[in-house]
PDB file of N, H, CA, C and O in Angstrom:
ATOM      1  N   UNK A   1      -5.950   0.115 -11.500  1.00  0.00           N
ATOM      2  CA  UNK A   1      -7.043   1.021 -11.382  1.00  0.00           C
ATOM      3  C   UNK A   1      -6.713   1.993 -10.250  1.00  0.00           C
ATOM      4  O   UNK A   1      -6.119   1.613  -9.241  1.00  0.00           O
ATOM      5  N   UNK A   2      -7.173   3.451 -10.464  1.00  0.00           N
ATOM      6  H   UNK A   2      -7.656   3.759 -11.283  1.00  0.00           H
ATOM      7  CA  UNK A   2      -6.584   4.308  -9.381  1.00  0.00           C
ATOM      8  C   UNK A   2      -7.724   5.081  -9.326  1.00  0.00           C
ATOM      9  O   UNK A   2      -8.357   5.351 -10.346  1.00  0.00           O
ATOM     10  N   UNK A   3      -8.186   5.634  -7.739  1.00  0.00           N
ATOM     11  H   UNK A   3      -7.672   5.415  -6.910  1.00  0.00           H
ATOM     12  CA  UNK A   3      -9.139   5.841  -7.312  1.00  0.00           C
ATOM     13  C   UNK A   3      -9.599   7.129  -6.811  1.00  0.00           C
ATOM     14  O   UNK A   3      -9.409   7.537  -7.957  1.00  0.00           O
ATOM     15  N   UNK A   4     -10.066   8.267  -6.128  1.00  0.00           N
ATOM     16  H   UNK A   4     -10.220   7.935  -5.197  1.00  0.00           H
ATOM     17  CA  UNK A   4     -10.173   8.971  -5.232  1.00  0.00           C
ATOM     18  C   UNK A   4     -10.922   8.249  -4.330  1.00  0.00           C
ATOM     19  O   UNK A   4     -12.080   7.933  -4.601  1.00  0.00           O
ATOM     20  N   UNK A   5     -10.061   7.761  -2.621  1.00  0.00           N
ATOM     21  H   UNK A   5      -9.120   8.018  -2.400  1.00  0.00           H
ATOM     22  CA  UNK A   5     -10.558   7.147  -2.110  1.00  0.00           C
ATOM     23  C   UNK A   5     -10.571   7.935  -0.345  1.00  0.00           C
ATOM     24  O   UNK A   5      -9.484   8.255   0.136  1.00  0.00           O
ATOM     25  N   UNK A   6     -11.513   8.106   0.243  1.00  0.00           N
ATOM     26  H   UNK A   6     -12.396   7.847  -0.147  1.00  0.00           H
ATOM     27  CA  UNK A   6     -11.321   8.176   1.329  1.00  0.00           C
ATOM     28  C   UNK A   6     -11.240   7.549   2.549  1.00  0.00           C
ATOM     29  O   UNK A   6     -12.080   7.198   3.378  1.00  0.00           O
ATOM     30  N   UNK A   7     -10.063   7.490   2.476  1.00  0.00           N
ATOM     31  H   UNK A   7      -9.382   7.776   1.803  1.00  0.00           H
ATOM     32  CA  UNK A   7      -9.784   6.240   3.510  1.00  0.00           C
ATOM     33  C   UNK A   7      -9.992   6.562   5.390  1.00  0.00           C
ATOM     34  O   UNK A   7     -10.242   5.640   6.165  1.00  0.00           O
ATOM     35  N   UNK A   8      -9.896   7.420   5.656  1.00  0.00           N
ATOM     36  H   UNK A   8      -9.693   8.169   5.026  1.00  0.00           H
ATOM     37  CA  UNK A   8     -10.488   7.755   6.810  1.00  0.00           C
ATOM     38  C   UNK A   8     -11.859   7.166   6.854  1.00  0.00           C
ATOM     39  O   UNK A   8     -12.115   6.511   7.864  1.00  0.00           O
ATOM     40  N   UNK A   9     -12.732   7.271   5.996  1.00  0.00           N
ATOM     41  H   UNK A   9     -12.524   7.803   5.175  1.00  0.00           H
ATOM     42  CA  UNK A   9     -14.340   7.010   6.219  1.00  0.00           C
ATOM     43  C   UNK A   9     -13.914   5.148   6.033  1.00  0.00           C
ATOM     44  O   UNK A   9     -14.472   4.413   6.847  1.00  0.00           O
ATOM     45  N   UNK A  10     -13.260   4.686   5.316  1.00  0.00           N
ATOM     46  H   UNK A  10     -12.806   5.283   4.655  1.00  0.00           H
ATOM     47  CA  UNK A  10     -13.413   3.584   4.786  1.00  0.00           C
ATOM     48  C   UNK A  10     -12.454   2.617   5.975  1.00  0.00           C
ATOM     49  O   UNK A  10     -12.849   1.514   6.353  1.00  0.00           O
ATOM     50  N   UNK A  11     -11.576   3.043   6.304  1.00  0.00           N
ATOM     51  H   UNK A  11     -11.256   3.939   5.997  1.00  0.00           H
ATOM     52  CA  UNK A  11     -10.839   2.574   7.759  1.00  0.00           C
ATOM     53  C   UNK A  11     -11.810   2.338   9.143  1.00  0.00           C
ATOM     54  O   UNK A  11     -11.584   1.511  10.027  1.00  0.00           O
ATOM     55  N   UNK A  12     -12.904   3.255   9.088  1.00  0.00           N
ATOM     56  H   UNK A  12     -13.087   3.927   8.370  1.00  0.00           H
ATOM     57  CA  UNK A  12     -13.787   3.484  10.175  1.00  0.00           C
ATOM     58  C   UNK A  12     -14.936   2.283  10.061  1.00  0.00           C
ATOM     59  O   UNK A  12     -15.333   1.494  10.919  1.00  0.00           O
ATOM     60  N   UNK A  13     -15.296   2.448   8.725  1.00  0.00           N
ATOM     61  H   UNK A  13     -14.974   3.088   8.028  1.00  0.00           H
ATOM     62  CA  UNK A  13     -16.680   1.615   8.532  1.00  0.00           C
ATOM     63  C   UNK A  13     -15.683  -0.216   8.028  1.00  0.00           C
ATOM     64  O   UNK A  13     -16.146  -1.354   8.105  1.00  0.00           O
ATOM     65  N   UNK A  14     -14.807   0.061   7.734  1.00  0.00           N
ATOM     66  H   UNK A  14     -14.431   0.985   7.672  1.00  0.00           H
ATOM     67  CA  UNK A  14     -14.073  -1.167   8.142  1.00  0.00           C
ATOM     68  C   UNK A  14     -14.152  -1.984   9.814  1.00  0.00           C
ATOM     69  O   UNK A  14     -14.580  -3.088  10.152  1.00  0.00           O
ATOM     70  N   UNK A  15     -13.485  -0.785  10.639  1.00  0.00           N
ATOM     71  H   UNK A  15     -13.137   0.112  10.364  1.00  0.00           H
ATOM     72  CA  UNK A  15     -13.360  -0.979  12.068  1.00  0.00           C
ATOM     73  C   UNK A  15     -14.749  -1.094  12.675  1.00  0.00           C
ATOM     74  O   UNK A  15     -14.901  -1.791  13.678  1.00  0.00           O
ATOM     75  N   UNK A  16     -15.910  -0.360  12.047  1.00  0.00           N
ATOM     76  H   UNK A  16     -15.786   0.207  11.233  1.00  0.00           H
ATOM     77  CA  UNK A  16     -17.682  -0.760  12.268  1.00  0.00           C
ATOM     78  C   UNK A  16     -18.084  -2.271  12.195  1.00  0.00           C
ATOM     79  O   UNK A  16     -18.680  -3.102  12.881  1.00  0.00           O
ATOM     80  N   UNK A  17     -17.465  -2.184  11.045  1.00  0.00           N
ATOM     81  H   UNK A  17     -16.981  -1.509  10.487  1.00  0.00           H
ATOM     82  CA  UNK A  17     -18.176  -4.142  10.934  1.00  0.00           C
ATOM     83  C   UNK A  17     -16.877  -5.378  11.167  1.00  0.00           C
ATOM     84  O   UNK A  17     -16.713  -6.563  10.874  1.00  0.00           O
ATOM     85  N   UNK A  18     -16.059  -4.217  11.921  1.00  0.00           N
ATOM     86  H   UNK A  18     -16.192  -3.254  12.159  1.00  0.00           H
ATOM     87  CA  UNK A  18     -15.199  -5.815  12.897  1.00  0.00           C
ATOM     88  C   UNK A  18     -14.553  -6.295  11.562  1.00  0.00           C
ATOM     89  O   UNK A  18     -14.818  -7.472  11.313  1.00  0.00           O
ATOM     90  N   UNK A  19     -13.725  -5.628  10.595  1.00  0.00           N
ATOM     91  H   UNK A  19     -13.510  -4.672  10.797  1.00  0.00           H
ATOM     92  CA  UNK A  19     -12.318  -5.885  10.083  1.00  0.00           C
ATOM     93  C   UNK A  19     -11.206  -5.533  10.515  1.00  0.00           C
ATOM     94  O   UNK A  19     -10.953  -4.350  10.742  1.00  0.00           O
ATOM     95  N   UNK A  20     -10.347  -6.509  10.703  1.00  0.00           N
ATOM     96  H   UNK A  20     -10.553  -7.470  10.518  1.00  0.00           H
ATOM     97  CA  UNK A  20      -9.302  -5.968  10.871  1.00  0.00           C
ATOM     98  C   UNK A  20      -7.926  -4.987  10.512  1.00  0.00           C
ATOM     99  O   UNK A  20      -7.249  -5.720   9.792  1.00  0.00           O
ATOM    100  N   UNK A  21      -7.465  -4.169  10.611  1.00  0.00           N
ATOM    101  H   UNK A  21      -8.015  -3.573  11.196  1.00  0.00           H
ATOM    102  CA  UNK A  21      -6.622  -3.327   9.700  1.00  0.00           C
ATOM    103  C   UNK A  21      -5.544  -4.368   9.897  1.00  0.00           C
ATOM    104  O   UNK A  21      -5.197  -4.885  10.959  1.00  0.00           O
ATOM    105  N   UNK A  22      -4.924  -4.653   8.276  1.00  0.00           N
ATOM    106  H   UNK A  22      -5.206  -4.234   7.413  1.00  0.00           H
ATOM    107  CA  UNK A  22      -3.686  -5.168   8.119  1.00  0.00           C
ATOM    108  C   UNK A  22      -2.345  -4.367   7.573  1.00  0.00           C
ATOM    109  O   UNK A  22      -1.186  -4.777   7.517  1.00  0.00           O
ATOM    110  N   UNK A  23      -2.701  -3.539   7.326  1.00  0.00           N
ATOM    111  H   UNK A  23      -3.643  -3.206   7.372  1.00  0.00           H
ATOM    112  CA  UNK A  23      -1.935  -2.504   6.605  1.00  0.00           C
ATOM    113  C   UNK A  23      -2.689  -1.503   5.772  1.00  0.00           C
ATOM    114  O   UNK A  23      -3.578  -1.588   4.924  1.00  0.00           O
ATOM    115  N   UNK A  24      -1.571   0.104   6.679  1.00  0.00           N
ATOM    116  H   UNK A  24      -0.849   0.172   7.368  1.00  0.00           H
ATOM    117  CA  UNK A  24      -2.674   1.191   5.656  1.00  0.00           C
ATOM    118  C   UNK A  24      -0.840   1.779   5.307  1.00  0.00           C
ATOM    119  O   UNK A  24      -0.161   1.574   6.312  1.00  0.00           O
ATOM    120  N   UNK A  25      -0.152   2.312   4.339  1.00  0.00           N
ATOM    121  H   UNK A  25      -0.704   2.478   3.522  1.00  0.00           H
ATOM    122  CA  UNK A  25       0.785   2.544   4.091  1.00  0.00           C
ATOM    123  C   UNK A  25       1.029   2.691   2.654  1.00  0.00           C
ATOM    124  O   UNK A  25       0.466   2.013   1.794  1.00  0.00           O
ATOM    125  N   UNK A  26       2.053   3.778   2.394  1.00  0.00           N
ATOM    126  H   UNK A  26       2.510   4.329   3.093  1.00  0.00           H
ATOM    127  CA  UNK A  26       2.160   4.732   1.022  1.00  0.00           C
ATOM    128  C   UNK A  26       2.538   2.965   0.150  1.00  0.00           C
ATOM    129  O   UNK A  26       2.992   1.911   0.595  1.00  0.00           O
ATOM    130  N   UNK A  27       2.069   3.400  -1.232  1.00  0.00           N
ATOM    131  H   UNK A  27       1.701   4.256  -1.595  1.00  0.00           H
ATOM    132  CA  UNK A  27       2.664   2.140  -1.932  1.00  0.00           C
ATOM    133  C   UNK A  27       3.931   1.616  -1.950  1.00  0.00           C
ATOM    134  O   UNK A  27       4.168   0.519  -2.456  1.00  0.00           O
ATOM    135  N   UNK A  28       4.894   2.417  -1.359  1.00  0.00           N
ATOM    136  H   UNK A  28       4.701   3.308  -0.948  1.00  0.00           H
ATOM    137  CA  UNK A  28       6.388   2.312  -1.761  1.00  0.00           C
ATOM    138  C   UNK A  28       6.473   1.185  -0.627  1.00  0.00           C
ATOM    139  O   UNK A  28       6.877   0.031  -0.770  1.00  0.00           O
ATOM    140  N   UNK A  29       5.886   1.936   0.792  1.00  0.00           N
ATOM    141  H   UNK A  29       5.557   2.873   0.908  1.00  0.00           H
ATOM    142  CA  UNK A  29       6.105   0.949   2.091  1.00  0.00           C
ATOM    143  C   UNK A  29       5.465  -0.084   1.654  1.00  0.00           C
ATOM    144  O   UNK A  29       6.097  -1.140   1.647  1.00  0.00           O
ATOM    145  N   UNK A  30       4.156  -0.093   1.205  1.00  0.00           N
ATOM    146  H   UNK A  30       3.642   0.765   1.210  1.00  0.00           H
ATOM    147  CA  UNK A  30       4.089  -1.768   1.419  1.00  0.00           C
ATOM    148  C   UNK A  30       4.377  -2.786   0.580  1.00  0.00           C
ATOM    149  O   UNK A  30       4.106  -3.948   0.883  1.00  0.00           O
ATOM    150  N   UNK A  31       5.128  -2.355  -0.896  1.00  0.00           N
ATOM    151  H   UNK A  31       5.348  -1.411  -1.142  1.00  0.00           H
ATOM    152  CA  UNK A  31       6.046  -3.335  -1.398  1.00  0.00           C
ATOM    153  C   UNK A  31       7.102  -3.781  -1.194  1.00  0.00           C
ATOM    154  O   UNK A  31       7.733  -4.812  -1.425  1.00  0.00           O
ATOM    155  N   UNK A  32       7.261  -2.550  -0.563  1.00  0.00           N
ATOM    156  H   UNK A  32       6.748  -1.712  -0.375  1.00  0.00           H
ATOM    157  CA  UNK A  32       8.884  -2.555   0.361  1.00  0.00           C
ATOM    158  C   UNK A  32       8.897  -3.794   1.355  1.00  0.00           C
ATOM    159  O   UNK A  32       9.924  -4.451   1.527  1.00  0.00           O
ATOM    160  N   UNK A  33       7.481  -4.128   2.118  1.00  0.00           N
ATOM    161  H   UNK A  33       6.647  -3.594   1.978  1.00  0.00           H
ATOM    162  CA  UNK A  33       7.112  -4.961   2.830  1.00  0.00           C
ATOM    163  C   UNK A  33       7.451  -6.704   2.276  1.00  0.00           C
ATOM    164  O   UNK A  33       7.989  -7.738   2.674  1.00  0.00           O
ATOM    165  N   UNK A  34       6.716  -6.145   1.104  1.00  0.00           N
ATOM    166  H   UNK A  34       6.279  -5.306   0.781  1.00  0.00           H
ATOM    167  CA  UNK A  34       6.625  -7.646   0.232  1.00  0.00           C
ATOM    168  C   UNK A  34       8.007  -8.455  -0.318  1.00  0.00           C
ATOM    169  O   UNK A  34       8.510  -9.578  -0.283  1.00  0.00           O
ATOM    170  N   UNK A  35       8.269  -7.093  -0.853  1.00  0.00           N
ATOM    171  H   UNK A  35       7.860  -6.180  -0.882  1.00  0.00           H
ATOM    172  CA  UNK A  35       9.917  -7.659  -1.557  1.00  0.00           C
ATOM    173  C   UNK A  35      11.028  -8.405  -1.134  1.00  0.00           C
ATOM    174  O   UNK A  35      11.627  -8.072  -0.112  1.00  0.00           O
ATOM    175  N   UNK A  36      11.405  -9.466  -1.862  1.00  0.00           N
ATOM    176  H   UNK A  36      10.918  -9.737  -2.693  1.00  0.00           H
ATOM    177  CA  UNK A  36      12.775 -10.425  -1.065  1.00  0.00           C
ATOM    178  C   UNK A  36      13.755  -9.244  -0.868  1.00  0.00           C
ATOM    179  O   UNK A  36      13.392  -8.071  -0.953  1.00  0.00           O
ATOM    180  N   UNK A  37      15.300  -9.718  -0.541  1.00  0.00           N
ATOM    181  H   UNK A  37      15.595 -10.672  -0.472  1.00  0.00           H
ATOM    182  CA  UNK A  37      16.276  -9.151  -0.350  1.00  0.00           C
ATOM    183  C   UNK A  37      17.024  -8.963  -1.687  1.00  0.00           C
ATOM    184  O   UNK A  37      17.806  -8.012  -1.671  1.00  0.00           O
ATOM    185  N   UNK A  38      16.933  -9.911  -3.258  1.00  0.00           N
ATOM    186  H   UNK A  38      16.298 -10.683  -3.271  1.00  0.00           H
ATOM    187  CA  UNK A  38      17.305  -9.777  -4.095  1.00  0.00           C
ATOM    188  C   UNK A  38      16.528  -8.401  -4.968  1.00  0.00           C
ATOM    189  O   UNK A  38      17.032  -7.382  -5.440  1.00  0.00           O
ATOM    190  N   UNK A  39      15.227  -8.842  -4.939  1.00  0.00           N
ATOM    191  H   UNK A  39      14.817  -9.669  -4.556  1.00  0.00           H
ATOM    192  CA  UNK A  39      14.481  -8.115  -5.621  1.00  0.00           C
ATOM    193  C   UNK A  39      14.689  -6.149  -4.979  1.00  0.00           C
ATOM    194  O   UNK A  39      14.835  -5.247  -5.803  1.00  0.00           O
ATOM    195  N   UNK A  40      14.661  -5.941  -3.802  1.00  0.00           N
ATOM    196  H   UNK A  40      14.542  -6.675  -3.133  1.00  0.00           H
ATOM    197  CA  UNK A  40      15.630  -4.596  -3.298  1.00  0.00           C
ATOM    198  C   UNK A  40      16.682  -4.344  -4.367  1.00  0.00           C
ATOM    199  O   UNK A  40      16.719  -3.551  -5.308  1.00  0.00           O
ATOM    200  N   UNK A  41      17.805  -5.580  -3.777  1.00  0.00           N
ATOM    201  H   UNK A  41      17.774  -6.225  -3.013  1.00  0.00           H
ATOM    202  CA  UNK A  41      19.158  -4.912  -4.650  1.00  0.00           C
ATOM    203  C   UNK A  41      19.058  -4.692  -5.698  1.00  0.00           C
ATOM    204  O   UNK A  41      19.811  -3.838  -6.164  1.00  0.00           O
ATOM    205  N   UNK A  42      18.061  -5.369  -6.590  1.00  0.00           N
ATOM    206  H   UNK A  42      17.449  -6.063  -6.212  1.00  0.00           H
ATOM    207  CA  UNK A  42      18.374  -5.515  -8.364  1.00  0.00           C
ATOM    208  C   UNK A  42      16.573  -5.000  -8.741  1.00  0.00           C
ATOM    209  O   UNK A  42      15.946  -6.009  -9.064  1.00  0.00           O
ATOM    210  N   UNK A  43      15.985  -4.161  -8.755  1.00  0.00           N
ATOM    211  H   UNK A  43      16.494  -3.341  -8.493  1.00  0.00           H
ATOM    212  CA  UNK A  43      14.197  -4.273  -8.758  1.00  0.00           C
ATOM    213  C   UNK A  43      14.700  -3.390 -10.467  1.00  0.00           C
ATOM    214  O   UNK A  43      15.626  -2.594 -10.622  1.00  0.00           O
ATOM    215  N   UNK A  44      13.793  -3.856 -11.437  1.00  0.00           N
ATOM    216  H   UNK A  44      13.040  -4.502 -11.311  1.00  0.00           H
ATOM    217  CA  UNK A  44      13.763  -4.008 -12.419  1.00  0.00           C
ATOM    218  C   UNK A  44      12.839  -2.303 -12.746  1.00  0.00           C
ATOM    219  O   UNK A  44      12.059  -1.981 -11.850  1.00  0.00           O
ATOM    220  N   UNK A  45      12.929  -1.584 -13.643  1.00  0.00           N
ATOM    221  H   UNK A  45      13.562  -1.846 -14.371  1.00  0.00           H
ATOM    222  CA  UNK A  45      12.579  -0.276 -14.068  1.00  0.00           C
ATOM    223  C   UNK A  45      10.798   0.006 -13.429  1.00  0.00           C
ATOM    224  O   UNK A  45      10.434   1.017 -12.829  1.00  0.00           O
ATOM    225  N   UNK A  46       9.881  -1.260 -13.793  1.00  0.00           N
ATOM    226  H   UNK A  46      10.177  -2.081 -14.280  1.00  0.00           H
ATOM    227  CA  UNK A  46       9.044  -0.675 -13.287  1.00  0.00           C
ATOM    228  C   UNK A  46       8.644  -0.979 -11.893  1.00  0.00           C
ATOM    229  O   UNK A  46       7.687  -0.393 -11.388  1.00  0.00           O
ATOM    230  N   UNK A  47       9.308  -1.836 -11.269  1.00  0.00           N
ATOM    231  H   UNK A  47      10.086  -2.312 -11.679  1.00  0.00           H
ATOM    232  CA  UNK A  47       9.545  -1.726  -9.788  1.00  0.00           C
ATOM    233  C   UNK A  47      10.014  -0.502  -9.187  1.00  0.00           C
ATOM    234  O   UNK A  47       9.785  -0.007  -8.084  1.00  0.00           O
ATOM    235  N   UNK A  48      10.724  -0.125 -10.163  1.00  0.00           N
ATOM    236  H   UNK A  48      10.910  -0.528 -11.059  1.00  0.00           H
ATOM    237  CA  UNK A  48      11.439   1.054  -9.348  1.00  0.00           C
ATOM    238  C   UNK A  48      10.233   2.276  -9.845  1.00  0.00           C
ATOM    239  O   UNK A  48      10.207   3.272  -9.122  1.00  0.00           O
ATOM    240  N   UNK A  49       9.416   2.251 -10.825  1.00  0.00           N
ATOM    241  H   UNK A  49       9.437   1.442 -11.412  1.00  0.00           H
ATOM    242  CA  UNK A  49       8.876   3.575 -11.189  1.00  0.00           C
ATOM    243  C   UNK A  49       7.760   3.030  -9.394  1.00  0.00           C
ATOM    244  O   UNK A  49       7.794   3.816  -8.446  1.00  0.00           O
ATOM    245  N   UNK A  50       7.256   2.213  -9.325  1.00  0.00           N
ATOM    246  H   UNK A  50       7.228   1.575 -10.095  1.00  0.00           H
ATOM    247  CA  UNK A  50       5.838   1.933  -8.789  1.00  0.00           C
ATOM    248  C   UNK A  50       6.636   2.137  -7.339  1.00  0.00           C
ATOM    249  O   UNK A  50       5.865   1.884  -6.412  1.00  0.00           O
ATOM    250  N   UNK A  51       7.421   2.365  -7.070  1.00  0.00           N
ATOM    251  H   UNK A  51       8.047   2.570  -7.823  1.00  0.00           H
ATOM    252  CA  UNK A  51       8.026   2.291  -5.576  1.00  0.00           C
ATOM    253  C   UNK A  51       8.767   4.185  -5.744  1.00  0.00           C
ATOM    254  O   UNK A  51       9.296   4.591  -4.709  1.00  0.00           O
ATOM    255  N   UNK A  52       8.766   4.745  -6.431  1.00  0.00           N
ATOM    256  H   UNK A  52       8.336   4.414  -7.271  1.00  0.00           H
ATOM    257  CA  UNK A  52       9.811   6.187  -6.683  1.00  0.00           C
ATOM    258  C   UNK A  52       8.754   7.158  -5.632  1.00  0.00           C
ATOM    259  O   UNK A  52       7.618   7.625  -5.724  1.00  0.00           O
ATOM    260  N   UNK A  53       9.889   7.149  -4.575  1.00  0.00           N
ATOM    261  H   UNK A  53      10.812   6.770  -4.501  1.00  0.00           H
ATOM    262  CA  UNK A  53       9.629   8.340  -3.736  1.00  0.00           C
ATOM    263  C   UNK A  53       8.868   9.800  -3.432  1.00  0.00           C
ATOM    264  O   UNK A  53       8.577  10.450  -2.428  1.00  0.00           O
ATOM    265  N   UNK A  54       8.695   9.957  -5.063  1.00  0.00           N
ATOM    266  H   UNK A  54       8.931   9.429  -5.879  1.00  0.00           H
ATOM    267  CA  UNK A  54       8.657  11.451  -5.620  1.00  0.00           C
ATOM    268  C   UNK A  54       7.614  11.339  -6.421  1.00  0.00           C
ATOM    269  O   UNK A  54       7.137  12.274  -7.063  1.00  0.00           O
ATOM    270  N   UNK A  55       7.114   9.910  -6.424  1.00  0.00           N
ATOM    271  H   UNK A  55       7.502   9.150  -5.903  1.00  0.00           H
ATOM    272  CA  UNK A  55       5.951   9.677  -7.589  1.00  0.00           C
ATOM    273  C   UNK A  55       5.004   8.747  -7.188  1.00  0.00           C
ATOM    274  O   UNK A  55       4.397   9.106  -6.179  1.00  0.00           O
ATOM    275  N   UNK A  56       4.594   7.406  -7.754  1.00  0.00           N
ATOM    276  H   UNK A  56       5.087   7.115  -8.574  1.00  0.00           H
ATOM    277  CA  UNK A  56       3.718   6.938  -7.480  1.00  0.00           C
ATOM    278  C   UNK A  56       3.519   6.090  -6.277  1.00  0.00           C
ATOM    279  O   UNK A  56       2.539   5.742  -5.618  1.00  0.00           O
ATOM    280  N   UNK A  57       5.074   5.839  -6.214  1.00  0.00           N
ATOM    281  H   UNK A  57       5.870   6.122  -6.748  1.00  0.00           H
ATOM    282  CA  UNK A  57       5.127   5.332  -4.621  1.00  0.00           C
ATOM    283  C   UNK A  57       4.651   5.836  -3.213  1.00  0.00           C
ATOM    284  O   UNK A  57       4.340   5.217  -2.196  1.00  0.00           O
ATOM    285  N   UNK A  58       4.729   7.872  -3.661  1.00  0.00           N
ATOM    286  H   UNK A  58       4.981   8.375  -4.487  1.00  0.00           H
ATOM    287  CA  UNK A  58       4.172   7.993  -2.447  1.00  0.00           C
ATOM    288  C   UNK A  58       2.810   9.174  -2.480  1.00  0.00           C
ATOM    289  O   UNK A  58       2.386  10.001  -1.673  1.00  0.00           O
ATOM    290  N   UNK A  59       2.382   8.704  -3.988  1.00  0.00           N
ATOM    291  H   UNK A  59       2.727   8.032  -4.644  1.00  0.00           H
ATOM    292  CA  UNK A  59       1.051   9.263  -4.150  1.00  0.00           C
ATOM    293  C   UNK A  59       0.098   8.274  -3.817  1.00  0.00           C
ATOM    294  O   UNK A  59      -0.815   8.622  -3.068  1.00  0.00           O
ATOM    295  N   UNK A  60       0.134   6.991  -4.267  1.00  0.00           N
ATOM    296  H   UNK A  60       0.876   6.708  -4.876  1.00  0.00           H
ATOM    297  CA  UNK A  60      -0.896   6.090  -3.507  1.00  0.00           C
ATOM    298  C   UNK A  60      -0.538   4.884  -2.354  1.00  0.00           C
ATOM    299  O   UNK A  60       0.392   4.144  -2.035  1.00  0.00           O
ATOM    300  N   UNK A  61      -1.663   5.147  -2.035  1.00  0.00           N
ATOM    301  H   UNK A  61      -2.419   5.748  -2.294  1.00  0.00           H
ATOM    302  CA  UNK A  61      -1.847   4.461  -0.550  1.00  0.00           C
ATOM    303  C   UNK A  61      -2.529   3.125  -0.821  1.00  0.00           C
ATOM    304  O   UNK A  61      -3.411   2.986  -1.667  1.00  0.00           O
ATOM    305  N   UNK A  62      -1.936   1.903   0.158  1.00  0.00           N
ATOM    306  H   UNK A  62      -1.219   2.016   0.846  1.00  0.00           H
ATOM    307  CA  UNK A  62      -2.572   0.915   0.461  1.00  0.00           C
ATOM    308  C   UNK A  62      -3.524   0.831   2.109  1.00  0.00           C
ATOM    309  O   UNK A  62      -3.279   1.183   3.263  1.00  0.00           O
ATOM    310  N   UNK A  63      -4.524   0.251   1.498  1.00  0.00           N
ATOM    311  H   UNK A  63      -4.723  -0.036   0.561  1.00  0.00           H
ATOM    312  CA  UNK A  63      -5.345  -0.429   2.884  1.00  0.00           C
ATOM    313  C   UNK A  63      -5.340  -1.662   2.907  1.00  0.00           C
ATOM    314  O   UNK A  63      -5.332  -2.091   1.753  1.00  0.00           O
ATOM    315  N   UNK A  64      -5.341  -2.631   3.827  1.00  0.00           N
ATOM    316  H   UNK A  64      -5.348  -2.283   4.764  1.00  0.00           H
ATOM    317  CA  UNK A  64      -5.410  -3.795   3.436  1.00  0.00           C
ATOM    318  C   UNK A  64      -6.390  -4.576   4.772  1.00  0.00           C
ATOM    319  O   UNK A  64      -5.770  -4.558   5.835  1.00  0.00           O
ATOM    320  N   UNK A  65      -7.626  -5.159   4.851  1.00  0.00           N
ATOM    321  H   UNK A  65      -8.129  -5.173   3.988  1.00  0.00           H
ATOM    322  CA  UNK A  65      -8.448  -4.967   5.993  1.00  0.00           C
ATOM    323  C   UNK A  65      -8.593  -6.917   6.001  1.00  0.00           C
ATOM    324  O   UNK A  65      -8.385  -7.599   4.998  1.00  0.00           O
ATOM    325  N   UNK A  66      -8.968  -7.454   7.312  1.00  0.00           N
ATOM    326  H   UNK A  66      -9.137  -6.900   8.127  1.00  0.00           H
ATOM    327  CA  UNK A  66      -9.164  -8.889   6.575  1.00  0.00           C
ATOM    328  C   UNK A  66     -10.627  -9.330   8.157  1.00  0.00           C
ATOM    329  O   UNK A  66     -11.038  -8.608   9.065  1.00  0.00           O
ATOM    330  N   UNK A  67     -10.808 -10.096   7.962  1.00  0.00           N
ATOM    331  H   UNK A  67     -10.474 -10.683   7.224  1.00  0.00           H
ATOM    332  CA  UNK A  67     -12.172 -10.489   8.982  1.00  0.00           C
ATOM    333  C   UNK A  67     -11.811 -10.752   9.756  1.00  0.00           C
ATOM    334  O   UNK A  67     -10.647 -10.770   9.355  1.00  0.00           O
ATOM    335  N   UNK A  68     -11.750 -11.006  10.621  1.00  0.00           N
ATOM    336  H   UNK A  68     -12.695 -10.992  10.947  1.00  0.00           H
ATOM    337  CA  UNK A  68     -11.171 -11.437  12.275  1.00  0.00           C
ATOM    338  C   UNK A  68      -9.996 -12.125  12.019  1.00  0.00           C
ATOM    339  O   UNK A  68      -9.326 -12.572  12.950  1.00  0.00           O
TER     340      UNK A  68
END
């Protein structure tokens, strides 16, 4: 599901009610985060579309907020 989201307002009223930010970063970075060292060398077509530089990787953004 893909959104128009404003994350400035939503980072704030996060940081209002005392969540913590765990990660705010383009999609590419934060799978990049997730991924083993195999899955890098060898990432399979739609790994590579959902991570592509030029596309969806760095059209959407992750937030990731958690409670204390």
């Amino acid at each position: 599901m893909t959104a128009d989201v404003n994350f400035g307002d939503l980072r704030a009223w996060g940081n209002a009610l005392g969540l913590e930010e765990v990660a705010y970063a383009t999609q590419r970075e934060f799978l990049d985060q997730c991924l083993t060292a195999r899955q890098k060398e060898n990432p399979d077509p739609a790994l590579q579309f959902l991570m592509d530089g030029f596309g969806a990787g760095s059209a959407f953004k992750v937030l990731a907020q958690r409670k204390g």
